[in-house]
C-alpha positions as a printed Julia matrix, in Angstrom:
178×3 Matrix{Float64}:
   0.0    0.0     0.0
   2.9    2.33    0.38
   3.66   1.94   -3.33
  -0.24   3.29   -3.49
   0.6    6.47   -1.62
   3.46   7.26   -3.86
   1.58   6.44   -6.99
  -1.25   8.63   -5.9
   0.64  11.7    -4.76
   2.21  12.59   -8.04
  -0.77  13.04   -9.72
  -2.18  14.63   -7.06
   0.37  17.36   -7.64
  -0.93  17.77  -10.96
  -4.28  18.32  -10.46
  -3.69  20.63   -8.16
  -1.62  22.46  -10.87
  -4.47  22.16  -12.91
  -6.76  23.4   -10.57
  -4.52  26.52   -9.79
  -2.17  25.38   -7.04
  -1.94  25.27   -3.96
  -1.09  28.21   -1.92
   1.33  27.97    0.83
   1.55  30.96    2.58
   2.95  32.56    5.84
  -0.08  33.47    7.09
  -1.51  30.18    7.88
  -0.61  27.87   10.54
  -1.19  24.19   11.59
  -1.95  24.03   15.13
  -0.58  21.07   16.55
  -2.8   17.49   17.03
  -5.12  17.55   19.87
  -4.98  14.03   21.41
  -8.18  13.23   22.72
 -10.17  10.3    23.78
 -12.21   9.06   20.2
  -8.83   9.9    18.4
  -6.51  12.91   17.24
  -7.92  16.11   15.72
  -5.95  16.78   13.3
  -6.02  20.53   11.09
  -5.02  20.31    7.61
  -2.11  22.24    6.65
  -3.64  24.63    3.87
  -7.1   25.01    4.57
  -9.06  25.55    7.52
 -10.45  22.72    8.21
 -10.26  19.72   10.75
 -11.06  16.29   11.22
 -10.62  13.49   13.75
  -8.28  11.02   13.16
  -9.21   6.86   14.09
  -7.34   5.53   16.95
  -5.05   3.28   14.76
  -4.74   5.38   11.69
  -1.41   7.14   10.81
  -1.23  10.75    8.91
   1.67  12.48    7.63
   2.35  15.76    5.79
   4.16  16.55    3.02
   3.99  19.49    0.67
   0.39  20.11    1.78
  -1.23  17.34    1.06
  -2.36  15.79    4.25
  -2.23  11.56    4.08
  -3.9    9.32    6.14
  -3.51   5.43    6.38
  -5.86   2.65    8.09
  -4.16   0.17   10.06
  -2.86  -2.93    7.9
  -2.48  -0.4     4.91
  -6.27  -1.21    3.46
  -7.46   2.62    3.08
  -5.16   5.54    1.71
  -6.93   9.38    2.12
  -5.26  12.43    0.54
  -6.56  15.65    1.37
  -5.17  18.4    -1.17
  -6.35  22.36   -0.98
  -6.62  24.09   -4.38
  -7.42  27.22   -5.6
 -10.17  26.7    -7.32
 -13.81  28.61   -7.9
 -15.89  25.85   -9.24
 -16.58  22.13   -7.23
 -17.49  21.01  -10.75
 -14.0   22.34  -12.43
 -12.33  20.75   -9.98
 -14.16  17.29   -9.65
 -13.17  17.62  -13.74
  -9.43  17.81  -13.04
  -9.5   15.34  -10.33
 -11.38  12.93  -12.64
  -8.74  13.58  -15.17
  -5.85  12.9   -13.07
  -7.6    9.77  -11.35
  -7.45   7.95  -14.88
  -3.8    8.17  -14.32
  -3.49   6.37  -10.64
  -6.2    4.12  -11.81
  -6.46   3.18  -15.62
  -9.71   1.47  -15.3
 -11.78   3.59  -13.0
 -15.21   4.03  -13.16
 -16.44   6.48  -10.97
 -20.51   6.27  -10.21
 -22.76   9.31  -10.13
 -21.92  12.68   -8.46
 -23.46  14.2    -5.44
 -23.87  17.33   -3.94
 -24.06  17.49   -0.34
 -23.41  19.53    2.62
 -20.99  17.85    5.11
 -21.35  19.5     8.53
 -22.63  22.76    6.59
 -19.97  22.91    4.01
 -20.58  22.54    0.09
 -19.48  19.42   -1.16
 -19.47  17.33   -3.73
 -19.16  13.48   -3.95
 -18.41   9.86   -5.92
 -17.57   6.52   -5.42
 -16.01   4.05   -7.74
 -13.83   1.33   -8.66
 -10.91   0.03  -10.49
  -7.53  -1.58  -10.43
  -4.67  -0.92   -9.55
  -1.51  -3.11  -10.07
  -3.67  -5.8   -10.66
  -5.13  -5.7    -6.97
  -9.28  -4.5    -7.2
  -9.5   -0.82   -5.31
 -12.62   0.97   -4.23
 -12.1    4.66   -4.4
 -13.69   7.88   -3.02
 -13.74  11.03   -3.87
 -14.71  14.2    -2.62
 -14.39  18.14   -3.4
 -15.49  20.19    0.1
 -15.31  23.8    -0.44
 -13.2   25.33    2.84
 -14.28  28.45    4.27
 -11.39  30.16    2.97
 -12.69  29.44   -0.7
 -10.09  27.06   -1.61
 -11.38  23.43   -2.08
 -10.59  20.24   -0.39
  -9.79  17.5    -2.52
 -10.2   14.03   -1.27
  -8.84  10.88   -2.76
  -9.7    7.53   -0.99
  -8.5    4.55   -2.17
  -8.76   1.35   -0.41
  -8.37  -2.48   -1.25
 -11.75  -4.33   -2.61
 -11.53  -6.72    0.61
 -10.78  -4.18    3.3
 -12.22  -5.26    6.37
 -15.45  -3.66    7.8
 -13.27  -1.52   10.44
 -11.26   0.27    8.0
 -14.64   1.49    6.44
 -16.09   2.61    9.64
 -12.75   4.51   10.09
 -13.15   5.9     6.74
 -17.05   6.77    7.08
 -15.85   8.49   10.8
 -12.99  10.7     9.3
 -15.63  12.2     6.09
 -18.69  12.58    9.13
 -15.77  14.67   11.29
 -14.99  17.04    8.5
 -15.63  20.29    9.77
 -14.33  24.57    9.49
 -11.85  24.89   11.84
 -12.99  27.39   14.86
């Protein structure tokens, strides 16, 4: 699954290059984790917004893009902020870039929802990916500073029932930071 994070993050890159970039700027900081009893809040590094983290799952940083792993390696998240005006632009680009991590994705009918009052749109889908069958996620959640919050989930076909309740908590926790 590791080789699945580094597949996924390069084309993350690009879509966020297609989508305008991602702005890293001085003015915004990451608060550190809060440990607290049904897991660690965690704040993602370019847009205001946080989420509690699974006792069990791992995150890590890098260039932005916030990454989050179930235990046993069955679910990989990305969370990526881009500059971007339109959920539908960007679900475009992230669609785009997808066929690249996943040759043979299909990706069922798009949603728009509100996830603890914020604009968002979402998809499921499936594919392959080195010959191993991968359910995948996505979401676009506009943050309240306007940029949006991509989300790539990717986990294996036979992931057991408690990485998916991890994976249901972490969307359902979503939330503006205060």
């Amino acid at each position: 699954m590791r080789a699945l994070i580094r597949m996924v993050s390069i084309p993350l890159a690009l879509a966020a290059a297609l989508t305008g970039g991602c702005r890293r700027g001085a003015e915004e900081t990451t608060p550190p984790p809060v440990v607290e009893e049904s897991g660690r809040q965690l704040h993602h590094p370019a847009a205001p917004i946080t989420l509690r983290l699974p006792e069990g799952w791992e995150s890590s940083e890098e260039a932005g893009t916030l990454t989050l792993v179930s235990p046993g390696e069955e679910v990989v998240m990305m969370l990526l902020a881009v500059e971007a005006g339109d959920l539908e632009e960007s679900l475009a680009a992230l669609n785009r870039e997808l066929g690249a991590i996943v040759p043979n994705a299909t990706v069922e009918e798009i949603s728009e929802v509100k996830i603890n009052g914020l604009e968002a749109m979402v998809a499921d889908g499936a594919g392959t990916l080195d010959g191993q069958a991968v359910s995948l996620g996505l979401v676009l959640l506009r943050a309240p500073n306007g940029r949006i919050l991509m989300i790539v989930g990717l986990a294996l076909a036979d992931a057991s029932p408690a990485s998916a309740e991890g994976t249901a908590s972490i969307l359902a926790s979503l939330q503006a930071a205060e």
